[in-house]
C-alpha positions in Angstrom: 38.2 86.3 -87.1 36.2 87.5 -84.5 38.1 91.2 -84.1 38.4 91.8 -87.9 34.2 91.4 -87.5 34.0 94.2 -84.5 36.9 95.9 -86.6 34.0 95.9 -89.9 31.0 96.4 -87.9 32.6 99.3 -86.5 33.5 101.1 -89.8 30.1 100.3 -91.0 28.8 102.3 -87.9 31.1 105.0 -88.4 30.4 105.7 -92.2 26.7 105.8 -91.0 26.9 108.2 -88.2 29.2 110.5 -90.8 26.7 110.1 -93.1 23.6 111.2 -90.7 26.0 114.1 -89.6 26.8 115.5 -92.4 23.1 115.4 -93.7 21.9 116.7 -97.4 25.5 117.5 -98.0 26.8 113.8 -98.5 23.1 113.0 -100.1 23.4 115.4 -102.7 27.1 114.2 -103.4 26.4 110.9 -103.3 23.4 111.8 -106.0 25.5 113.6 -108.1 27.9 110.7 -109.2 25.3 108.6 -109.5 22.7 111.2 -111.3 24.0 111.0 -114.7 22.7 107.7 -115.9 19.5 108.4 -114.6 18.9 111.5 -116.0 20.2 110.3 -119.5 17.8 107.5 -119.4 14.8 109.9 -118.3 15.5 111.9 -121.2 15.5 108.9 -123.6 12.2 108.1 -122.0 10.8 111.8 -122.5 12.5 111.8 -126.3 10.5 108.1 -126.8 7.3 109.1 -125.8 7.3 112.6 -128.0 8.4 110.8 -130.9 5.3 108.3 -130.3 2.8 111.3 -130.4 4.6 113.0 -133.2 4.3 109.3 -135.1 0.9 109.3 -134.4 0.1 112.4 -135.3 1.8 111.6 -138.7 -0.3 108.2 -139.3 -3.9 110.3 -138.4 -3.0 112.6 -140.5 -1.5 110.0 -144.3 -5.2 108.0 -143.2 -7.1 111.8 -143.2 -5.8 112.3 -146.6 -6.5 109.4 -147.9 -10.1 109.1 -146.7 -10.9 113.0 -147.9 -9.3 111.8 -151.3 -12.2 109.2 -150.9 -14.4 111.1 -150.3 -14.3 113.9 -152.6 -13.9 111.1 -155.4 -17.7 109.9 -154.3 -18.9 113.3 -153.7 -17.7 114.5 -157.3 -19.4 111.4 -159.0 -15.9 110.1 -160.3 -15.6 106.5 -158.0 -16.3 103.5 -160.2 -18.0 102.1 -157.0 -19.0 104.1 -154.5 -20.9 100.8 -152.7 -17.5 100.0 -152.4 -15.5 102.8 -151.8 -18.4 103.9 -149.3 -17.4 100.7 -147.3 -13.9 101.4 -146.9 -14.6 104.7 -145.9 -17.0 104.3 -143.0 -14.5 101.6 -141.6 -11.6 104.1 -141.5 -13.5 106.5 -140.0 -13.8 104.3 -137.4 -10.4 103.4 -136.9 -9.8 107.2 -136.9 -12.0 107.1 -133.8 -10.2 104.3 -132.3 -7.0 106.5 -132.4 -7.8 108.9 -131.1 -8.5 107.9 -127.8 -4.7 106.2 -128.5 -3.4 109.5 -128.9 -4.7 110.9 -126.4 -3.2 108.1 -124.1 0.3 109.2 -125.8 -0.3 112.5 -124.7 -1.3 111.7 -120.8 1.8 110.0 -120.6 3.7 112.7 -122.3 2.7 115.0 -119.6 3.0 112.9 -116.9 6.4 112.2 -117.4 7.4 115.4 -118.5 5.8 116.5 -115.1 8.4 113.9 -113.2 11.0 114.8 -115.1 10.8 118.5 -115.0 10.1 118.0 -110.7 13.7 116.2 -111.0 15.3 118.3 -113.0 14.3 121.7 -110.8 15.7 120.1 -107.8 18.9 118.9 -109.7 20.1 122.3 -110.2 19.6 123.4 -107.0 22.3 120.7 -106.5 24.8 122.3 -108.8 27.7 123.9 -107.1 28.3 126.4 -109.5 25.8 129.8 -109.5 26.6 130.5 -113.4 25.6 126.3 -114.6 22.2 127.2 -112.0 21.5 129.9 -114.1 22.0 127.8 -116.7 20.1 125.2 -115.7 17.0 127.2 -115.2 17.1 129.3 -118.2 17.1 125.7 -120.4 14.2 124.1 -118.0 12.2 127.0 -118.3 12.9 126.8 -122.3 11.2 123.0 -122.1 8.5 124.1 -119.5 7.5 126.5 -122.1 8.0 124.6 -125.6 5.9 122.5 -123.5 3.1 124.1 -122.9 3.1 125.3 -126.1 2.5 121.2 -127.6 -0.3 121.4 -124.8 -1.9 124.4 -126.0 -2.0 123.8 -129.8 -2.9 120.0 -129.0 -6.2 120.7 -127.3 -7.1 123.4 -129.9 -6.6 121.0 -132.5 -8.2 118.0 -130.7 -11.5 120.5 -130.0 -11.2 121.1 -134.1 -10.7 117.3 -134.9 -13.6 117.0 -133.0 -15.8 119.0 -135.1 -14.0 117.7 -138.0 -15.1 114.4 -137.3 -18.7 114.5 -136.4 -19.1 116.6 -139.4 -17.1 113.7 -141.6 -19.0 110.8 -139.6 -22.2 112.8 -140.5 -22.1 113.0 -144.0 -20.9 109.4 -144.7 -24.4 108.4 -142.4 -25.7 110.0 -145.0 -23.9 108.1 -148.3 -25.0 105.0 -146.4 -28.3 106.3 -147.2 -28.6 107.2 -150.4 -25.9 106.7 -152.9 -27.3 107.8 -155.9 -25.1 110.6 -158.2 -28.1 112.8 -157.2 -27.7 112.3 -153.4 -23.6 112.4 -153.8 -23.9 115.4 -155.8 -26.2 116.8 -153.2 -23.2 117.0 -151.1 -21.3 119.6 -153.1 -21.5 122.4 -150.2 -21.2 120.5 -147.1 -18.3 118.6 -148.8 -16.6 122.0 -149.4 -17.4 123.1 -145.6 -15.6 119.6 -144.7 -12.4 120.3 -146.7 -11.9 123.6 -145.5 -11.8 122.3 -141.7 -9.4 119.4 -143.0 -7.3 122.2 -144.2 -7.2 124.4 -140.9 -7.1 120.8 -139.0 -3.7 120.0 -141.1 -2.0 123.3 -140.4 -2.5 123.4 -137.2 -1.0 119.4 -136.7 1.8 120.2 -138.9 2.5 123.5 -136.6 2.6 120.8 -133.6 4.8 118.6 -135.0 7.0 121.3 -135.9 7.2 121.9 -132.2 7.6 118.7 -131.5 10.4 117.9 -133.9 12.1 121.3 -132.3 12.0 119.9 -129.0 13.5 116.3 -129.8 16.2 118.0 -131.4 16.7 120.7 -128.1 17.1 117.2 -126.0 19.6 115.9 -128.8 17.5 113.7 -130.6 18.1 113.0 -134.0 15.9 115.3 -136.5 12.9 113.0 -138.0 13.1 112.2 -141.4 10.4 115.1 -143.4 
């Protein structure tokens, strides 16, 4: 009993010191057969969390619509109560506040796990032995890098105009809550029209993101979203 022991310990010691000897070489190999189930699941993670901001996106934008629809029905004297319909208004404008800072958690945690996985993925290729699947490999990461950037770009110029969008929209049902006479309502006509035409730019602009966003789920072999 006590040999076959030695006999053991001594194999374990000599896979070790082969190990230490042959350095990055066995590492990389070793990470190579075991890399595939990781990286599937990091890209399942990646594909989760776009399709979270997309989704959100998507609700913001069915509660917009139905809020302007609101809206313009008050402004253009046709609500049978605006007491009531002003109500129901000034509480989803405050939900719409509420998400956003949501969304904007969904994106901070779409970039920082993109940033991971990207980090991963660059030193995964350098892993590859084959020169043609490296060239590959970095033509399809810079592809994502740069579909990216482009969801990060478009987001923030659309977040600046929601911005505006919504202080604007907060700002003029302050001023139902004061007055809801026709008169006042009617009053309302030109700033009402001002309001709509950001809603419009706001709306093309979110519907160019998802767009990107849909393209990039189905780069990374996710099913394409239902329209």
């Amino acid at each position: 009993m006590r040999t076959s022991r030695i006999v053991y310990y001594r194999a374990l010691g000599a896979v070790a010191i082969a190990a230490l000897l042959s350095g990055p070489a066995v590492l990389a190999q070793a990470a190579a057969t075991t890399a595939p189930k990781d990286v599937s699941k990091q890209t399942e993670q990646l594909k989760k969390r776009a399709a979270q901001l997309r989704e959100a996106l998507t609700k913001t934008r069915a509660v917009l619509d139905q809020s302007l629809v609101m809206y313009n029905t008050m402004v253009q004297g046709q609500s049978k109560d605006p007491s009531k319909d002003y109500k129901s208004l000034a509480k989803t404008l405050e939900n719409l506040q509420k998400q956003r800072g949501t969304s904007k958690t969904k994106l901070a945690e779409l970039e920082t796990k993109s940033a991971e996985i990207y980090a991963a993925w660059e030193q995964e290729i350098t892993a590859y032995s084959s020169e043609s699947l490296q060239a590959t490999g970095k033509e399809r990461l810079a592809l994502a890098k740069g579909n990216f950037a482009k969801v990060k770009d478009a987001l923030k110029m659309a977040g600046d105009e929601y911005t505006v969008f919504l202080t604007n929209f907060n700002d003029q049902v302050r001023f139902m809550g004061r007055d809801l006479s026709p008169e006042a309502l009617a009053a309302l006509g030109p700033e009402a029209q001002k309001l709509n035409d950001q809603a419009t730019a706001l709306f093309k602009h979110a519907e160019e993101i998802r767009a990107v966003l849909v393209q990039n789920e189905g780069a990374m072999g996710a099913k394409p979203p239902a329209k």
